[in-house]
N, C-alpha and C positions, 0 to 999 in steps of 0.2 A: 384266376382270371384267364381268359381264352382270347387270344390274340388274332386276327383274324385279316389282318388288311397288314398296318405296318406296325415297327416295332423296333425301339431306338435302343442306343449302343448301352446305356446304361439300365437298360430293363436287361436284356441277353447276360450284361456282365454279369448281376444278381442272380442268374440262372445256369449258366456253363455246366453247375456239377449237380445239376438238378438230372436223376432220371428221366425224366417226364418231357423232358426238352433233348430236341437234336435238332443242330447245325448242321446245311447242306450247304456247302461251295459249291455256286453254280456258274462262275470266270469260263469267259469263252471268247474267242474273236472270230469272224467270218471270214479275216483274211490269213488265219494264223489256230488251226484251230485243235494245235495240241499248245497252245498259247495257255492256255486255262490248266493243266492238269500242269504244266511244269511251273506257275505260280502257285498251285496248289502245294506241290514237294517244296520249293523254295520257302514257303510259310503262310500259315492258315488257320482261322480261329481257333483257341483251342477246342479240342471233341470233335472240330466238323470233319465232313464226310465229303467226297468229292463226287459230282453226277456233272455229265460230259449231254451235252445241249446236242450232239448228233446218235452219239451212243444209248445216252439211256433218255432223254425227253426230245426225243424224235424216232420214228419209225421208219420204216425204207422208203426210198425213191424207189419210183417206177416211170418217172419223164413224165409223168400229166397229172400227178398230185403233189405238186410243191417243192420244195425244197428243204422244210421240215413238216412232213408229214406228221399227224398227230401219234402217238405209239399206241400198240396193243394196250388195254385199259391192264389185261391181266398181268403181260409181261411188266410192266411201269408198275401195278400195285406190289408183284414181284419183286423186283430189285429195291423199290422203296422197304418194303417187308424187310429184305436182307440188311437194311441199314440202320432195324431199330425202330423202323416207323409204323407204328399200332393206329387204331382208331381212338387211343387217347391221348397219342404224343401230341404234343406244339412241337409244331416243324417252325424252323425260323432259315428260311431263303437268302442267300448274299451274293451279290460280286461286285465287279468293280466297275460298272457302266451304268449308273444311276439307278439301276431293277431293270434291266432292261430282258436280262435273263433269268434271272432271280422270279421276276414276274409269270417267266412262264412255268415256270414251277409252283409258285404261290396258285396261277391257273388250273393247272392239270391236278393238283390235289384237291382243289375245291370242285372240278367236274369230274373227280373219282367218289366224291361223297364227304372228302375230307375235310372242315370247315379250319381247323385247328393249323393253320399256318400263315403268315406272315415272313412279309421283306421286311431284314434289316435295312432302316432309312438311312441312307448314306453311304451304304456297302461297307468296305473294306477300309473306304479311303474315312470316312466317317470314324469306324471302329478305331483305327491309330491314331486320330487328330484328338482324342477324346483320351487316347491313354489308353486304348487297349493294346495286349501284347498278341504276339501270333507264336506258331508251334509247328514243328515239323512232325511233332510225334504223331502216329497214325491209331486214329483210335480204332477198338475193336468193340464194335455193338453188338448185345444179344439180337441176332434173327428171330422177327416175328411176324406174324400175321397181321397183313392190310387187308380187306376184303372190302373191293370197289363196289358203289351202287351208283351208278352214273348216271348224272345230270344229262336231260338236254337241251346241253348249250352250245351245239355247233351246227350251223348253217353250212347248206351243201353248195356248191357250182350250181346248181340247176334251179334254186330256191331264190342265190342272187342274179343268176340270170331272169328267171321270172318278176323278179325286184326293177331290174332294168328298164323293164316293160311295164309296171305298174306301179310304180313308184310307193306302195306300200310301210316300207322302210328304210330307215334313215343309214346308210353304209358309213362309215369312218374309216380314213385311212390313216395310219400312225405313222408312214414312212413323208422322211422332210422335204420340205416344200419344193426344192427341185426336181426329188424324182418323179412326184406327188404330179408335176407338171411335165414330165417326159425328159426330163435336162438331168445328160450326167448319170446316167444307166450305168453301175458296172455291175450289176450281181444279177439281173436278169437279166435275157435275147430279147426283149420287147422293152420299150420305154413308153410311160403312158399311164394311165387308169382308168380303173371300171368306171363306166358313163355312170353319172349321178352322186359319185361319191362324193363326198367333204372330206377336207384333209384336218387333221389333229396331230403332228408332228408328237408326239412319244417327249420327246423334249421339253417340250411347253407347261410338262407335270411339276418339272422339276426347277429347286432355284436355284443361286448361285453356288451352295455348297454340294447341288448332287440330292438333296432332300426332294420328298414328297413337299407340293405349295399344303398352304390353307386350307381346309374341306371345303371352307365358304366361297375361295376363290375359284376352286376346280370348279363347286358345283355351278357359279352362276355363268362360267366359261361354256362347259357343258352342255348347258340349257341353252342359251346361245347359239349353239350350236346346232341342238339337235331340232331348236326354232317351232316348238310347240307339238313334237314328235316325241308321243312316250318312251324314256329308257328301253321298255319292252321292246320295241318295236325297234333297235338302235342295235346293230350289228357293226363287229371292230371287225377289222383286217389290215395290213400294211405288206410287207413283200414276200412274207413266210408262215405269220400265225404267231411269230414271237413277241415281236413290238407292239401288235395288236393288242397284245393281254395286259402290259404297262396303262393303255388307255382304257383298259377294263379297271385294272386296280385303283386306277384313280378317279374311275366313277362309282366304285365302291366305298372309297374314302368320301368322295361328296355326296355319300347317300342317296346316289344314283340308281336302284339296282335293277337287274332283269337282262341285260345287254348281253348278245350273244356273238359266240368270234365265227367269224367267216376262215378256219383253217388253212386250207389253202392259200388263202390271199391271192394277191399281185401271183406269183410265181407258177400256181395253178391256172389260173384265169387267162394267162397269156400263153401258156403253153398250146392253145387249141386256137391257132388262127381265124379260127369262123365265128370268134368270140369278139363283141365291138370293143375298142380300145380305144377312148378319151386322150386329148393334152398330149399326142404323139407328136415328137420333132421329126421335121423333114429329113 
């Protein structure tokens, strides 16, 4: 079976000493962000593999394309390759912030060509509350060959700026409903949002244990949402390109599909003053 959206702590346990499955720890914080790799030496599912949210599934700044910039497709199939990861493994994605980064992993390998991945539902904190153990031993994967045929699924600055103007498409923002409204800026120089957008707070996917909701609930929330605008036509973004992909994977989960991410996001967008900026405080 081919797991492809999420995938709970008792299917993975069944699988650990399966070749064909590999575990990536993707633990990260934005205010702390060797936070993630020293929980990873601390203890970590057994077999997984460590991949760092600025290092290896982001690519460089340059001041006007974001803040995690999307990576080289080759380099990313590269390092992926180096961890074990074929065009037949199930990759199984985890950390400890609901999928929030996990997500954007489960992302980038599905617009590399990869379908065969999924988020652990519930992360890390789910895998213990259920009896799983964790491990410091470092495992060592055969290197193999990824070879990317990329999707496209990403929208340019110039494509949602023309969006701005013709309202063609439906933009979503995944960052919470403060910043969403200019209130409480600390990770970007601009407070505000793209004119037009809807907000979908990244948050709202998830319940009270940290879990993906219902498909049924996501999808009739969704739709809601996107107010008689085909998925196709329904472009995610929030302040980086990361949280964005959370609200992609859970309209994958509600059988939603076709949505595309605005990369850049917020962090791009506000970088070029001559760009209009909504819900700005005084």
């Amino acid at each position: 079976m081919i797991y492809s959206t999420v995938v709970d702590s008792a299917v993975l346990a069944e699988h650990l000493d399966d070749p064909g499955w590999r575990v990536l720890d993707c633990r990260h914080q934005l205010s702390d962000t060797d936070a993630g790799a020293r929980a990873y030496a601390a203890g970590h599912l057994p077999g997984a593999s460590f991949v760092h949210l600025d290092r290896d599934l982001s690519g460089p700044m340059n001041g006007s394309n974001g803040r995690h910039p999307l990576p080289d497709p080759q380099l990313l199939a590269g390092r992926l390759g180096a961890l074990g990861v074929s065009r037949e493994t199930q990759v199984v994605a985890y950390d400890d912030s609901g999928g929030m980064i996990a997500g954007r992993l489960w992302w980038l390998l599905r617009w590399l060509g990869h379908d065969r991945v999924a988020v652990l539902d519930g992360g890390v904190d789910r895998w213990l509350a259920q009896g799983g153990l964790l491990s410091t031993d470092l495992p060592e994967p055969a290197p193999t060959l990824l070879e990317p045929t990329l999707r496209d699924w990403v929208v340019s600055t110039q494509e949602v700026l023309a969006d701005v103007h013709d309202g063609q498409s439906c933009l979503v923002d995944a960052r919470s409903p403060d910043r969403f409204r200019g209130e409480n800026e600390t990770l970007d120089p601009v407070a505000g949002h793209i004119p037009g957008a809807r907000n979908r707070f990244f948050r709202d996917n998830l319940d009270a244990e940290g879990c993906l909701r219902p498909a049924a609930e996501l999808r009739r929330e969704f739709l809601a949402l996107l107010a008689g605008i085909a998925p196709q036509q329904a472009v995610m973004s929030c302040g980086s390109g990361v949280t964005a992909c959370h609200n992609l994977l859970a309209m994958e989960v509600a059988g939603l599909h076709g949505a595309r991410l605005y990369a850049g996001s917020w962090s791009e967008w506000c970088s070029d003053p001559s760009r209009p900026v909504a819900g700005r405080t005084p």
